[in-house]
N, C-alpha and C positions, 0 to 999 in steps of 0.2 A: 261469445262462445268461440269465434274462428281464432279471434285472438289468442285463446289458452291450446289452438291445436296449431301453432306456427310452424314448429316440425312435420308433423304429418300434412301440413299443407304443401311445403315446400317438396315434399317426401315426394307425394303426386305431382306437381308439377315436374322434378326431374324426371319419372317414369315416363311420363308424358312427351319431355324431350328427349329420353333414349329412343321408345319408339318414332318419335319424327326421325331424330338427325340419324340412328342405326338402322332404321327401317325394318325392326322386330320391335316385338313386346319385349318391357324388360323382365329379367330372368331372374333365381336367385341367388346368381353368379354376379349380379349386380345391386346387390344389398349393400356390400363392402362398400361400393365407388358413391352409393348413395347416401349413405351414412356419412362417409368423409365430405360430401357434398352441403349436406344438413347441417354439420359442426361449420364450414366455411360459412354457410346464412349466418347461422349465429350468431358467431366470433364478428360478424360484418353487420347485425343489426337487420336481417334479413332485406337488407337491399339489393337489388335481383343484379348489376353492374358487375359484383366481386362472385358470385354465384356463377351466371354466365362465363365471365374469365375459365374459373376455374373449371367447369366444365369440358370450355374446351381444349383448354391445356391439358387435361389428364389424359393418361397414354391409351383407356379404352375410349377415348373419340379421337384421338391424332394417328392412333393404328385401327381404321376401320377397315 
């Protein structure tokens, strides 16, 4: 079953990482960056290595 919900798995775990590394809950102003985040799983086989990257390359975790 977790299998067919790989998206929304990863979906939570980013949420999860906004609030650790922002130090808020994420917002829906963070839909956009988490979606973009979800297609990187994807597109990467959901291996968390190219996820993390991008995470924290993206300009709302390097402008915190």
């Amino acid at each position: 079953k977790l299998r067919a919900q790989k998206d929304q798995m990863v979906g939570s775990m980013l949420e999860s990482m906004i609030a650790y590394s922002l130090s808020r809950e994420s917002e829906f102003t963070d839909e956009t960056y988490i979606e973009q985040m979800v297609k990187v799983a994807r597109d990467n086989g959901y291996q968390f290595k190219p996820i993390l990257k991008a995470f924290i390359q993206h300009e709302k975790f390097t402008y915190k």
